[in-house]
C-alpha positions in Angstrom: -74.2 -43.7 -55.2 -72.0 -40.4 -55.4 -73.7 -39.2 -52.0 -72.8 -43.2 -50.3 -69.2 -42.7 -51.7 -69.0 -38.9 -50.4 -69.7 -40.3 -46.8 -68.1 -43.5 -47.0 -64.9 -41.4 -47.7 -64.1 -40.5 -44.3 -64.6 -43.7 -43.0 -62.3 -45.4 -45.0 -59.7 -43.0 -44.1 -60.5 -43.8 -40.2 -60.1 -46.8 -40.5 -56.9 -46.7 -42.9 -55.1 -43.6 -40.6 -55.6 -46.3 -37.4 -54.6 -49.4 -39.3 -51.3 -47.3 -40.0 -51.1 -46.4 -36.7 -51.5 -49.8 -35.0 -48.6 -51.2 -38.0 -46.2 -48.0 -36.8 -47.0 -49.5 -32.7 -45.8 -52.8 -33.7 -43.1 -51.7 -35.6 -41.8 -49.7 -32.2 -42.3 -52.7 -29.9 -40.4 -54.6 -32.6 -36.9 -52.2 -32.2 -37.7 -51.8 -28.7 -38.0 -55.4 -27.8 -35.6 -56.9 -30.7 -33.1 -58.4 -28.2 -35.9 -60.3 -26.6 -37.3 -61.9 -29.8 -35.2 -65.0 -30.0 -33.2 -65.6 -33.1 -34.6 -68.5 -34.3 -37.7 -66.5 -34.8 -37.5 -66.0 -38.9 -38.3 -62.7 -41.0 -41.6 -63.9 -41.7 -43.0 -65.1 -38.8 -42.1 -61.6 -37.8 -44.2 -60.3 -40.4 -47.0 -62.3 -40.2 -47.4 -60.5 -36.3 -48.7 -57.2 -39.1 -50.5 -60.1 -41.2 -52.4 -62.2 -37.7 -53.6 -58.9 -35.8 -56.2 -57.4 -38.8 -58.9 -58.9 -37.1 -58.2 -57.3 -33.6 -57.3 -54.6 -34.8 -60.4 -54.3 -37.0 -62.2 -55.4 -34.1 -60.3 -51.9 -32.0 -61.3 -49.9 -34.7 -64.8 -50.6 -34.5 -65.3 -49.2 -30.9 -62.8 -46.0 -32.0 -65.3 -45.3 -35.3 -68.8 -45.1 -33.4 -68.4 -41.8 -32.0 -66.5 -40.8 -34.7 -69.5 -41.8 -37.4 -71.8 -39.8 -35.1 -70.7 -37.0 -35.0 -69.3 -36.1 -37.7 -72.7 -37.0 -39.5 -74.3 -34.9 -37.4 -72.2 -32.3 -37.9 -72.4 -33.0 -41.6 -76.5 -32.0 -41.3 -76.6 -28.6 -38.8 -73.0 -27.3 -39.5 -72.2 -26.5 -35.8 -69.2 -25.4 -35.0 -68.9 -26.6 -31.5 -69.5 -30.1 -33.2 -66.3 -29.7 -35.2 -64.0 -28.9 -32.3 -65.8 -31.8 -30.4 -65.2 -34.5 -33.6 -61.5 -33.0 -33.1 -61.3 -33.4 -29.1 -63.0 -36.8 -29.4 -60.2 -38.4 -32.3 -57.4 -36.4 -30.5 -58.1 -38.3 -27.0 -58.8 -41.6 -28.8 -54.9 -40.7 -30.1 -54.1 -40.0 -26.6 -55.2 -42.8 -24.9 -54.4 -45.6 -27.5 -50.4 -44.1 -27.7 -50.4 -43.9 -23.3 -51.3 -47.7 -23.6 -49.1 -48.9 -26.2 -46.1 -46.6 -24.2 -47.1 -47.8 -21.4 -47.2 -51.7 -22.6 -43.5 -51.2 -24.5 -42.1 -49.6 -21.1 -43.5 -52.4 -18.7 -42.5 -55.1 -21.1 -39.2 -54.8 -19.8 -39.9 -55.5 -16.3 -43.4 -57.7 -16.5 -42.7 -60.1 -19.7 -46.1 -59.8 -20.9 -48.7 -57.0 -22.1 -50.5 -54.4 -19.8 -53.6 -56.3 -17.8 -55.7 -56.0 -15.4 -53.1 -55.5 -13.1 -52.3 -52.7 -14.2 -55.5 -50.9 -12.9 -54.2 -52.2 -8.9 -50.9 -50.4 -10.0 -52.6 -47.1 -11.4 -54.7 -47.1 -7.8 -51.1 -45.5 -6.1 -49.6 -43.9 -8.8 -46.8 -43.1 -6.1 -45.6 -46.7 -6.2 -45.9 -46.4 -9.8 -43.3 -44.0 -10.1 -41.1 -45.0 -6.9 -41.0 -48.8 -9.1 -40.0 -47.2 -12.2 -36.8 -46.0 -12.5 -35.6 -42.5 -14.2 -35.0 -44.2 -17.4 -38.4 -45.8 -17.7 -40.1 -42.8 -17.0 -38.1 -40.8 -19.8 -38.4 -43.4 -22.3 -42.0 -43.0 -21.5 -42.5 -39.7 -21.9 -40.4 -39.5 -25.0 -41.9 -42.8 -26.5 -45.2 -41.1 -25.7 -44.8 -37.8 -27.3 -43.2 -39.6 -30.4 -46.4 -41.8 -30.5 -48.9 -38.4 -30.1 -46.8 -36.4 -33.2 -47.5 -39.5 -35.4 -51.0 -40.2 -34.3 -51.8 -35.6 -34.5 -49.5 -35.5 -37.8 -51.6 -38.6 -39.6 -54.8 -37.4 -38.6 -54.5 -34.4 -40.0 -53.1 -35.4 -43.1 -55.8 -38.2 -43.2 -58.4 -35.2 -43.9 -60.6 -37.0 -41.3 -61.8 -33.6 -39.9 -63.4 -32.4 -43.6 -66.7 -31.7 -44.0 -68.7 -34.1 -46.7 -70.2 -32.3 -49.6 -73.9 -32.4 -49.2 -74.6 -31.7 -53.2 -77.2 -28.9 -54.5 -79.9 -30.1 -51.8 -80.3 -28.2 -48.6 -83.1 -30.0 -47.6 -82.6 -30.2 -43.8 -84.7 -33.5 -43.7 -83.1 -34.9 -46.6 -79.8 -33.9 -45.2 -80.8 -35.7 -41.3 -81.9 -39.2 -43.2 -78.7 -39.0 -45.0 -77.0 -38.8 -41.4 -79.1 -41.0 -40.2 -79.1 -43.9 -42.6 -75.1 -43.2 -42.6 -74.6 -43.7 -38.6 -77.3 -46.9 -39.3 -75.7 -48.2 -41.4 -71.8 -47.4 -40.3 -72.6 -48.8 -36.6 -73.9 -51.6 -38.1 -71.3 -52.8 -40.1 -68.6 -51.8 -36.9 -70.7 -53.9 -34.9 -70.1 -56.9 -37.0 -66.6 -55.8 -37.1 -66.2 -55.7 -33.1 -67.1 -59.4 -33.1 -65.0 -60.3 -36.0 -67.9 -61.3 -38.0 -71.0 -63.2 -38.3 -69.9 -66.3 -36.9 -71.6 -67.8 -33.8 -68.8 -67.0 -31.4 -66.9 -63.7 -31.0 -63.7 -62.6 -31.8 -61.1 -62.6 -29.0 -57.4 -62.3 -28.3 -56.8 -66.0 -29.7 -57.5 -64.8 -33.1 -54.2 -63.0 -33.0 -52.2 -65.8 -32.1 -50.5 -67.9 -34.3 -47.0 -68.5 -32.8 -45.2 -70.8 -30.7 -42.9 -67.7 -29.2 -45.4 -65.9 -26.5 -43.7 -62.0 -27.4 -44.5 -62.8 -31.2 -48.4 -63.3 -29.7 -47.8 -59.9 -28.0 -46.6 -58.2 -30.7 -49.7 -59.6 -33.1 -52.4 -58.9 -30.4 -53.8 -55.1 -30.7 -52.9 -53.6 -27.4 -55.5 -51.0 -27.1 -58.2 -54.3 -27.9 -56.0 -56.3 -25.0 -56.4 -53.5 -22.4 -59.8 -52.8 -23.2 -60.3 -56.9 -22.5 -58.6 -56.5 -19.0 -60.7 -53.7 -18.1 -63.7 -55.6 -18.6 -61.9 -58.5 -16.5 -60.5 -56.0 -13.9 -64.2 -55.2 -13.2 -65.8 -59.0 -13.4 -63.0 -62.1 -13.8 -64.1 -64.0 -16.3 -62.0 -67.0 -14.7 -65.2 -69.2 -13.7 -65.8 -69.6 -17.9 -62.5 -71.2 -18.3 -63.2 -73.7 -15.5 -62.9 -76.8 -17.2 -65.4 -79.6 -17.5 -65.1 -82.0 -14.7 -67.5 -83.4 -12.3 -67.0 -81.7 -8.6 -66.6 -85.1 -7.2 -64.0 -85.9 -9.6 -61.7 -82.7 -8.6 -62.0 -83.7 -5.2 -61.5 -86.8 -5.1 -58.3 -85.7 -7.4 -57.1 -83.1 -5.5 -57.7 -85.0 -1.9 -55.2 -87.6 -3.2 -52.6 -84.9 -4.5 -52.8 -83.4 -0.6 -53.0 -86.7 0.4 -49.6 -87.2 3.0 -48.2 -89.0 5.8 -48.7 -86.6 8.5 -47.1 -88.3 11.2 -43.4 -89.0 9.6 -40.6 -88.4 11.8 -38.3 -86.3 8.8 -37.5 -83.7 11.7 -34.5 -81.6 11.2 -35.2 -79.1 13.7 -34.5 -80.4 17.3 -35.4 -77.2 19.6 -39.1 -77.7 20.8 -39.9 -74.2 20.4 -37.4 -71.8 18.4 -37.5 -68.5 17.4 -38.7 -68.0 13.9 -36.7 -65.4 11.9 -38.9 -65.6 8.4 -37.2 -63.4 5.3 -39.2 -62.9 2.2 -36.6 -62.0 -0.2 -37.9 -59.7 -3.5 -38.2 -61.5 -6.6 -35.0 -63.9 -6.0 -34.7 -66.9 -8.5 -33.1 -69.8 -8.2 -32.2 -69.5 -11.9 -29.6 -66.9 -10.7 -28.6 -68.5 -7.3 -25.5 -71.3 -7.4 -26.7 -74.0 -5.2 -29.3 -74.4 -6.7 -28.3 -74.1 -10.6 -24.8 -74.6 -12.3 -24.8 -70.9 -13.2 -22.6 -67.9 -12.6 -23.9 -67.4 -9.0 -25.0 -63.9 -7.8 -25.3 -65.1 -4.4 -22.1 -66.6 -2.9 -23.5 -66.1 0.7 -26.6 -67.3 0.4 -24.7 -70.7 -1.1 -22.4 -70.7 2.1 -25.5 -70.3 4.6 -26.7 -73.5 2.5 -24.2 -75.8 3.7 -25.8 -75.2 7.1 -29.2 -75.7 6.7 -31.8 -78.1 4.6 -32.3 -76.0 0.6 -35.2 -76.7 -1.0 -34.0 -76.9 -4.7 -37.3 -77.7 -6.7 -39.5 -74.8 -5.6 -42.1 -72.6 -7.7 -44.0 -69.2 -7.1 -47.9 -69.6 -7.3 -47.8 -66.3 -9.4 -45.4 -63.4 -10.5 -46.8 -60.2 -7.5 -45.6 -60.1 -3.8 -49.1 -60.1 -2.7 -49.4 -63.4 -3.9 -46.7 -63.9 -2.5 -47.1 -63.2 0.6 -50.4 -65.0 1.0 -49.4 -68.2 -0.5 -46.5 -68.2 1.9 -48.5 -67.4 5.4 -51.4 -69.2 4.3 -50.4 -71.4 2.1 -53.1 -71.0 -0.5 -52.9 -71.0 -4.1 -53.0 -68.7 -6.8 -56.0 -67.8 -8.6 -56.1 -67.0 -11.8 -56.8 -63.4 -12.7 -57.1 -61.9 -8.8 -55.3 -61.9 -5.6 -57.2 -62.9 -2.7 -55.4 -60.1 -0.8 -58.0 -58.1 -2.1 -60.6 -59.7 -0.6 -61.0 -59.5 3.3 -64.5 -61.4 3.5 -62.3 -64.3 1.4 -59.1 -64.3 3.4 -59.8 -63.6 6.9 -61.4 -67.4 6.7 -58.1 -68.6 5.8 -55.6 -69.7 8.9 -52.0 -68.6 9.1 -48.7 -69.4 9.9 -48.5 -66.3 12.5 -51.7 -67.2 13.9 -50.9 -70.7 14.4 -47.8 -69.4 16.2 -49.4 -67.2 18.8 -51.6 -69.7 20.0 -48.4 -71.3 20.9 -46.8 -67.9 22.9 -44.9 -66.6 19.8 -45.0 -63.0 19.8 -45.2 -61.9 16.1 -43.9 -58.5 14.1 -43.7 -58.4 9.9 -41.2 -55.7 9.0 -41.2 -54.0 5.3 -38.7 -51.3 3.9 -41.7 -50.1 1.3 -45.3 -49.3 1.4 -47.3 -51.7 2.7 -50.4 -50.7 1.3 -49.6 -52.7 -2.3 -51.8 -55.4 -3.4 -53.6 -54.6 0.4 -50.6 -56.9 1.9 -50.8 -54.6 4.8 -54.4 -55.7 5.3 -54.3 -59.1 4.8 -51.7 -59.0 8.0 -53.5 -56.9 9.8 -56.6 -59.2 9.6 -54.4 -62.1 10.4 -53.0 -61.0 14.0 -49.7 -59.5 13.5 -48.6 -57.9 17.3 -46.7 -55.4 14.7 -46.6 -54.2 11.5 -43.9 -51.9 10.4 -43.0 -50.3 7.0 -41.4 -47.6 5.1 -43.4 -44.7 7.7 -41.6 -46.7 10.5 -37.7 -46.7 9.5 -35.2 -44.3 11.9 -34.7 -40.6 10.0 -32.0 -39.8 8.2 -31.4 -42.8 6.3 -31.0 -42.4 2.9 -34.1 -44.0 0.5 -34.4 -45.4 -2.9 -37.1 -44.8 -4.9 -39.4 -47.8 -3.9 -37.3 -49.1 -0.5 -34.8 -48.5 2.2 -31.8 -50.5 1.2 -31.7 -53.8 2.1 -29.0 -52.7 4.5 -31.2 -50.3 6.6 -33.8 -52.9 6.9 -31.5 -55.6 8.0 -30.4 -53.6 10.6 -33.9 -52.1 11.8 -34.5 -55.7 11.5 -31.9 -56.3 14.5 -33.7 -54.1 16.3 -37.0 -55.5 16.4 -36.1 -58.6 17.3 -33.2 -57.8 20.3 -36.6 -56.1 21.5 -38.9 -59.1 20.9 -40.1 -61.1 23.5 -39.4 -65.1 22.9 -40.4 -66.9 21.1 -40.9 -64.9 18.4 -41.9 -64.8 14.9 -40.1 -61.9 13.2 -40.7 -61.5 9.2 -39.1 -59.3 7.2 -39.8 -58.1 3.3 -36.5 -57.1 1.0 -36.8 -54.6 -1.6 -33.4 -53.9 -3.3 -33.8 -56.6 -5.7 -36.7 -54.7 -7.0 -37.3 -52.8 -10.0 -35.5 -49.9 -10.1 -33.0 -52.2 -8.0 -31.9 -49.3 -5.2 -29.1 -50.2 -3.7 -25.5 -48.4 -3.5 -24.0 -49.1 -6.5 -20.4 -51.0 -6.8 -17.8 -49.1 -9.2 -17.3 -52.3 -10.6 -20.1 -54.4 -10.8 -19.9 -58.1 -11.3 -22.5 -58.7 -14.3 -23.0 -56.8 -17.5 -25.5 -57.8 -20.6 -28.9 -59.6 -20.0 -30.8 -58.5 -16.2 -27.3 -57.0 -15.8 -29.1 -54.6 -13.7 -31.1 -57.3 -11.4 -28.1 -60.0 -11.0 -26.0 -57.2 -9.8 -28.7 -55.8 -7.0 -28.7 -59.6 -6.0 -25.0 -59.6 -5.1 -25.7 -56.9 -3.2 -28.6 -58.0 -1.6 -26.7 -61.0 -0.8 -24.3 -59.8 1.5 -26.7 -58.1 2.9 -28.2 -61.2 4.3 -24.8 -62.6 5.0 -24.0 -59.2 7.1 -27.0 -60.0 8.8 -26.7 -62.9 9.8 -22.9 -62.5 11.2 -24.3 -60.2 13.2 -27.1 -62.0 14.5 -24.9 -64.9 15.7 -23.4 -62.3 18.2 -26.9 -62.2 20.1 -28.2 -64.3 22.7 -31.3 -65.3 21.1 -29.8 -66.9 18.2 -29.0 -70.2 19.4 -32.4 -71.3 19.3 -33.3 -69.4 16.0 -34.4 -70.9 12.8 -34.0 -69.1 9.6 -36.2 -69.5 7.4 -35.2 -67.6 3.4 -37.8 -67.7 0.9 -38.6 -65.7 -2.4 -42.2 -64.1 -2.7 -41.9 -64.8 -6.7 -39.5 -65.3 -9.3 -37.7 -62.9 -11.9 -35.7 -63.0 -15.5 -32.7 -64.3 -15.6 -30.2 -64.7 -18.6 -31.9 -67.4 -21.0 -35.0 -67.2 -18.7 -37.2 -63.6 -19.2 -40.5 -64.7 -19.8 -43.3 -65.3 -17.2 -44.8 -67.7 -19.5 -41.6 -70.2 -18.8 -41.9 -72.9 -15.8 -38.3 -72.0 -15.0 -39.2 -68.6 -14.3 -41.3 -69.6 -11.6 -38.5 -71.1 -10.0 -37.7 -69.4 -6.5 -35.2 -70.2 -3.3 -36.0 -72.1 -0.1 -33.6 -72.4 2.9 -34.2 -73.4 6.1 -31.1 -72.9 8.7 -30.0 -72.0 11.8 -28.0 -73.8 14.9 -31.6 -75.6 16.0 -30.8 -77.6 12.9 -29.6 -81.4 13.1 -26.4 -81.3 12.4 -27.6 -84.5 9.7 -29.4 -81.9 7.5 -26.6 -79.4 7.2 -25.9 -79.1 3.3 -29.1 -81.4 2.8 -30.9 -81.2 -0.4 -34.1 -81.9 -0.8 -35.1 -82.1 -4.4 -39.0 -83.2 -3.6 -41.2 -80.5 -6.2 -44.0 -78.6 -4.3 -44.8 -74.6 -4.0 -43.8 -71.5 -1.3 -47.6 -72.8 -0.5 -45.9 -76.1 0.8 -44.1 -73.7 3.3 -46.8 -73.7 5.9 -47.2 -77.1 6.5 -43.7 -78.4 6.2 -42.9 -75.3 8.7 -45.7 -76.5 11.1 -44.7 -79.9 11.2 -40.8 -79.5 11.9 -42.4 -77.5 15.0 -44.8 -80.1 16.3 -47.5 -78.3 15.2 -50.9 -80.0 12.9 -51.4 -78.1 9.8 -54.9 -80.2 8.9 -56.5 -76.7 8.3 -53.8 -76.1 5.2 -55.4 -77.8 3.3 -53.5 -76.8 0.4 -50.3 -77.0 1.6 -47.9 -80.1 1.6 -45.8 -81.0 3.9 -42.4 -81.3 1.5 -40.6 -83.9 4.1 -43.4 -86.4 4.3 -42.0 -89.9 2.3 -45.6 -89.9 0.9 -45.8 -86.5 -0.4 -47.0 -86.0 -3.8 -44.4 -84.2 -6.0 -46.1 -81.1 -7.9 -46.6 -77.2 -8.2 -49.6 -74.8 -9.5 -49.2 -71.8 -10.5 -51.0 -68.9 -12.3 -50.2 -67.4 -15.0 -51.2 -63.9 -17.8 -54.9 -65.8 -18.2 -54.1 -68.7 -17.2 -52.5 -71.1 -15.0 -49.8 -73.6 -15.3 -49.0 -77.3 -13.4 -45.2 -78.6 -13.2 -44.7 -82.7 -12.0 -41.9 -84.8 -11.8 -42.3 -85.9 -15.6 -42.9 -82.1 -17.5 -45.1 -79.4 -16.8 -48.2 -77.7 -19.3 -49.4 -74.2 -19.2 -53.1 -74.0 -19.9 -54.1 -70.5 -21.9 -57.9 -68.6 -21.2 -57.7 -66.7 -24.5 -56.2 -69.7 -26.6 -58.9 -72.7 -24.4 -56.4 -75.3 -24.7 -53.4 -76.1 -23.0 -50.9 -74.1 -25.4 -47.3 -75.4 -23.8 -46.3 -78.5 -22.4 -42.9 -80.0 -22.1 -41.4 -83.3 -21.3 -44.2 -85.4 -20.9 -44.9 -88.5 -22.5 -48.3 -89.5 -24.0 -50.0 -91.2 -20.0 -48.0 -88.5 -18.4 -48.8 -85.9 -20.1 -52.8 -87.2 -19.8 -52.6 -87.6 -16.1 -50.9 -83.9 -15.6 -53.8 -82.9 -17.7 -56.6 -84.1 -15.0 -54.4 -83.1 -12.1 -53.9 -79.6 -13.3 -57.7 -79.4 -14.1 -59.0 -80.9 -10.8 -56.6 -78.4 -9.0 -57.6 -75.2 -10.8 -61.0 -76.4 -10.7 -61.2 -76.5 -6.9 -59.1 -74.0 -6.1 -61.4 -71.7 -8.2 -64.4 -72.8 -6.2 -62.9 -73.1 -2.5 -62.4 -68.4 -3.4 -65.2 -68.3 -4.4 -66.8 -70.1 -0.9 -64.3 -68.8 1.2 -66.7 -66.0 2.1 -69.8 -68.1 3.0 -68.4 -70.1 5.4 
């Protein structure tokens, strides 16, 4: 009994010293995060985050202990040195690793909303844009937050004693001594097996065993990030999206989503009168409407952009299909969906069967050029271009000399104006697209000595401003060129972004982006129009195609948003999961939690009929990517 207690010792201390440590992470997040934790959020729902998270973190523990129980029962029967400085190494980089993910996670919060995923491992691919995206601050808070998190994690070990030697007794019976170690790693592994699945029940532990709140940062906060991470590794590597598809006959989902994409194709809704304009096509960097005064009654960071509205047709009820501008992007020139869990950028065999707007254009003569003031390789946008037909691309490599760079972009400024010059060299018609980046994380852009917005996103409303006269310089100085009588501008966000009362991509409203189309090809009867009718930046291509004279049949998930008989809705994906917005609410449906976890406005048929829309769509979305690459 003394001998079991002498090596059970140490092992309670392990797990103690890392049950301290995951209580001291949360704890950080906690004062790190405290202005984003909304006050109506009492003291101890706040605690029961320490209270909801043993489980995980018992579960974390268990993978952290196996090699720890090894060796240091091995070392415990031959006495090898080497063995003690490789116990040491091996608990030291456990520290190591576990403090760089929970930095990491309290630094990225700020910017993402939600807790390091499998995202992350895209990101960590080109560490350069890693650092270009983060401003100086982030990285310092990093570093510091980081080494405070080692000193803890070094100073607890040690004074944990989880590097002493076990006393073996009077025996120095070397076999006696191995079935000790033996029996103890037997026995140990066994009992941190159990542990890593949260017991002996018939399903697993998994990240819904932490949640227990209504508020999704609370759920953050409870949810052991070093258990989350390790999850999104596993789904960086193989998506486990197909086990969440939900049960539904494949004949019901299409026959569902046929109806939703079901639309008068031949209306006459046409606002723009030229027969074949130049397109000018502006992707603007995480814009949202939540921010933007023609669309919401808010304190508007883009007085411009309102002015160019009362010249063209806004589109006020728009949502992103996901949060990254490689989804973006691809929703937008191919109008497809989001995915849960991937990007189909990433996946030439998938999305070189998909058609494009570009393409569909240079059948018709349009010559076609996508301009970016970054790196296009992110997210493989560059790629997915490139397999679609671009004449030209152009980024970052391409901009004149001696212009002066932020960290992640040329200013919006520099691109607007290289943008002038592409296009006074384009042959007509054209297609000309550009990609902003000043309204991007770490927002570079020549600051104003007085800017116009302090407090919440202080940082991001005030990059908009700039980024909005910007456009509006642009624009005056297109209007001096011959070509832009028969131009149509097209302005549309590649995702949305936290605004004050809005900072969480778990919120419909965040989703929530801009949609202007404008330009003197317009009728004169749209100017200032309108159009409240719900769809996606999917929706883009075929309402685009059609105001051209052009069929969009092979977009086959994109509506056209001036059709009388369009139906009204928006997917989008989500952190695991995905999310469906309708004229009468909109749910969010949750992998981790398997059960649709938010859902707002509806009433009892609406809500049911949301319900069996949103499944039929994710449904066959899920299983038109996985097809795409055997037609």
């Amino acid at each position: 009994m003394k001998t079991l207690y002498s090596y059970g010792k140490p092992i309670l201390r392990f797990c103690l010293f890392w049950l301290l440590i995951f209580t001291l992470q949360r704890l950080i997040f906690f004062i790190t995060h405290y202005k984003e934790i909304p006050d109506t959020v009492s003291i101890m729902t706040r605690g029961m985050a320490f209270l909801s998270s043993i489980r995980l973190d018992l579960a974390t523990i268990s993978f952290l202990i196996a090699p720890y129980v090894i060796l240091k029962s091995i070392y415990n029967s031959v006495e090898k040195r080497w063995l003690s400085y490789l116990l040491k190494a091996v608990v030291y980089l456990e520290i190591v690793l576990i403090s760089a993910i929970h930095s990491g996670e309290v630094i990225s919060y700020f910017e993402w909303g939600h807790k390091l995923t499998s995202r992350v491992f895209m990101h960590l691919s080109m560490p350069d844009e890693v650092v270009r995206t983060a401003d100086f601050s982030s990285i310092l808070y990093f570093i510091l937050l980081l080494l405070v998190e080692l000193g803890l994690g070094f100073y607890l070990a040690n004074k944990a004693q989880l590097f002493i030697n076990i006393p073996q007794g009077p025996t120095k019976n070397r076999l006696v001594l191995v079935s000790r170690s033996a029996a103890a790693i037997v026995i140990s592994l066994s009992i941190s097996l159990v542990l890593a699945r949260g017991g002996l029940q018939q399903i697993p532990i998994n990240i819904d065993s932490a949640y227990f709140s209504e508020h999704q940062i609370i759920n953050d906060v409870s949810v052991n990030s070093a258990y989350f991470f390790g999850n999104s590794f596993v789904l960086f590597n193989k998506s486990d999206a197909a086990d969440h598809l939900p049960k539904i006959l494949p004949s019901e989902a299409d026959k569902t989503t046929n109806d939703l994409y079901s639309f008068d194709r031949s209306h006459q809704n046409n606002f723009i009168t030229s027969p074949k304009p130049n397109i000018v096509l502006i992707i603007l960097e995480g814009w949202s409407a939540n921010a933007m005064g023609s669309i919401h009654p808010v304190n508007t960071a883009t007085p411009y952009f309102d002015e160019l509205a009362k010249k063209g047709v806004l589109f006020t009820n728009i949502y992103a299909t996901n949060t990254t501008s490689e989804i973006g992007n691809t929703s937008i020139f191919a109008g497809y969906p989001s995915i849960p869990e991937t990007a189909i950028s990433l996946y030439p065999e998938k999305h070189r069967n998909l058609p494009t707007i570009n393409e569909k254009l240079k059948k018709q003569g349009y010559s076609t050029r996508y301009l970016f003031s970054g790196d296009l390789k992110y997210g493989n946008i560059k790629g997915f271009l490139m397999e679609h037909g671009f004449d030209k691309l152009k980024d970052e490599n391409d901009f004149p000399s001696g212009l002066k760079k932020g960290k992640l972009n040329y200013y919006d400024k520099d691109l607007y104006s290289f943008l002038l010059t592409e296009i006074n060299s384009a042959k007509e018609p054209f297609l000309q697209c550009a990609f902003t980046g000043s309204t991007h994380s770490p927002y570079d852009h020549p600051r104003s000595s007085k800017p116009k917005f302090s407090g919440e996103e202080a940082s991001y409303l005030n990059s908009m401003i700039y980024a909005d006269k910007c456009l509006a310089e642009f624009i005056a100085k297109s209007k001096t060129q011959e070509w832009y009588k028969n131009t149509v501008f097209v302005v549309v966000s590649d995702h949305g972004h936290a605004s004050p009362g809005i900072n969480s991509p778990f919120e419909t409203a965040f989703f929530n982006i801009p949609l202007l189309i404008f330009g003197d090809p317009i009728s004169p009867a749209y100017y200032g129009k309108k159009i409240e009718t719900l769809g996606s930046q999917a929706d883009l291509a075929a309402t685009l195609l059609h105001q051209l004279g052009l069929a969009s049949d092979e977009f086959i998930f994109s509506k056209d948003l001036m059709s009388p008989t369009v139906k009204e809705f928006a997917f989008f994906s989500t952190i695991r999961g995905y999310g469906y917005i309708s004229p009468a609410g909109s749910l969010r449906y949750n992998f981790d939690s398997k059960k649709i976890i938010t859902k707002d406005l509806f009433n009892k048929s609406a809500f049911a009929s949301a319900k069996k829309q949103s499944e039929a769509c994710f449904y066959r979305f899920f299983k038109h990517f996985q097809n795409l690459d055997s037609n």
